[in-house]
VEXSE-275267 format. One line per field, with one value per residue (C-alpha): z, y, x negated; residue in one letter. Coordinates in pm, 1 decimal. Example, Ala and Ser with C-alpha at 12.3 -4.5 7.8 and 13.67 -1.06 7.14 Angstrom:
2
w: 780.0; 714.0
v: -450.0; -106.0
u: -1230.0; -1367.0
type: A; S
END
This chain:
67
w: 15665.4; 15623.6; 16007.7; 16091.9; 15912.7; 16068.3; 16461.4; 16375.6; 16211.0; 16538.3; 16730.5; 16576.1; 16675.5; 16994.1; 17275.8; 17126.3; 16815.8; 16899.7; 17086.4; 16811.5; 16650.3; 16884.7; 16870.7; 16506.4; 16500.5; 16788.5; 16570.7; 16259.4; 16420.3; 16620.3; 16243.6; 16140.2; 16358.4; 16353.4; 15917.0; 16028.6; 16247.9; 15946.3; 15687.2; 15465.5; 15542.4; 15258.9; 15401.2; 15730.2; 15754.8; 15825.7; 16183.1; 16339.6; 16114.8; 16334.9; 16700.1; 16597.4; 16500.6; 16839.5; 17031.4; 16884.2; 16927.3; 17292.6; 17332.0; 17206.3; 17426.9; 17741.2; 17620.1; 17574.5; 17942.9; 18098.3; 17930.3
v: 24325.1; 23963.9; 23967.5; 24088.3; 23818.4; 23540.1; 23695.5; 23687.7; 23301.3; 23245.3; 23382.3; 23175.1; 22849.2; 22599.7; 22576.8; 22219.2; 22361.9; 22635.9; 22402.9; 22173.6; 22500.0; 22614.5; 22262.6; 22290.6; 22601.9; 22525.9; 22209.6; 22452.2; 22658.0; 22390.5; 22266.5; 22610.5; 22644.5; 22312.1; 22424.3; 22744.2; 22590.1; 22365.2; 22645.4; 22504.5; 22774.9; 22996.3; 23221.6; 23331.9; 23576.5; 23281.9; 23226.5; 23607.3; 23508.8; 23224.8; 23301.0; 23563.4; 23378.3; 23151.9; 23508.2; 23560.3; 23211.7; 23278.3; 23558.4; 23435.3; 23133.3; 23348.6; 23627.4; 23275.4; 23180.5; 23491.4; 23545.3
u: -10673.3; -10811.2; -10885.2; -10572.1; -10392.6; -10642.3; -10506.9; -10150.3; -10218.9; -10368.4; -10111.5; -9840.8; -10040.9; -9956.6; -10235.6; -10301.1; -10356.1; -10604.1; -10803.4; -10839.6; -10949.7; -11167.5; -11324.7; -11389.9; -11544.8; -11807.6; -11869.3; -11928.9; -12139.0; -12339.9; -12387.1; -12498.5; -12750.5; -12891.7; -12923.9; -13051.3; -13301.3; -13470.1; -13428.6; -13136.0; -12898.4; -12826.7; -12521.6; -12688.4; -12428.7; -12165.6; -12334.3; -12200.7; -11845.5; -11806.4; -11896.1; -11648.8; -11399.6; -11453.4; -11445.7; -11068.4; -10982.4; -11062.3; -10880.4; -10560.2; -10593.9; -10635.2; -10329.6; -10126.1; -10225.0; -10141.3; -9826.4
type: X; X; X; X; X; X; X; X; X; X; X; X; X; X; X; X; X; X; X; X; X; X; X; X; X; X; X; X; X; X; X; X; X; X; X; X; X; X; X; X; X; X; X; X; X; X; X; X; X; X; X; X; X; X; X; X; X; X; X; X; X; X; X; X; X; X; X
END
């Protein structure tokens, strides 16, 4: 349910606006790994949650391109 809600959110957004998104998360997860890399990362879990999260942002970018 919570990742349907997060699609239709992202659904509802402007191209600008998923960018900006899209940015954000790549940022997150560049941060992520970088933690991950020197062993301060508690939530490892958070890393698949994100490049997830990049995946749907993608997706709805390219449905809003083709439509």
């Amino acid at each position: 349910m919570k990742i349907n809600k997060y699609v239709e959110d992202l659904k509802k957004k402007s191209a600008a606006e998923l960018n900006d998104e899209l940015v954000a998360a790549k940022k997150e997860l560049f941060n992520l790994r970088f933690q991950n890399a020197t062993n301060q990362l508690d939530n490892t879990s958070r890393i698949k949650e994100v490049r997830k999260n990049i995946a749907r942002i993608q997706t709805v970018i390219t449905e809003k391109a083709n439509a």
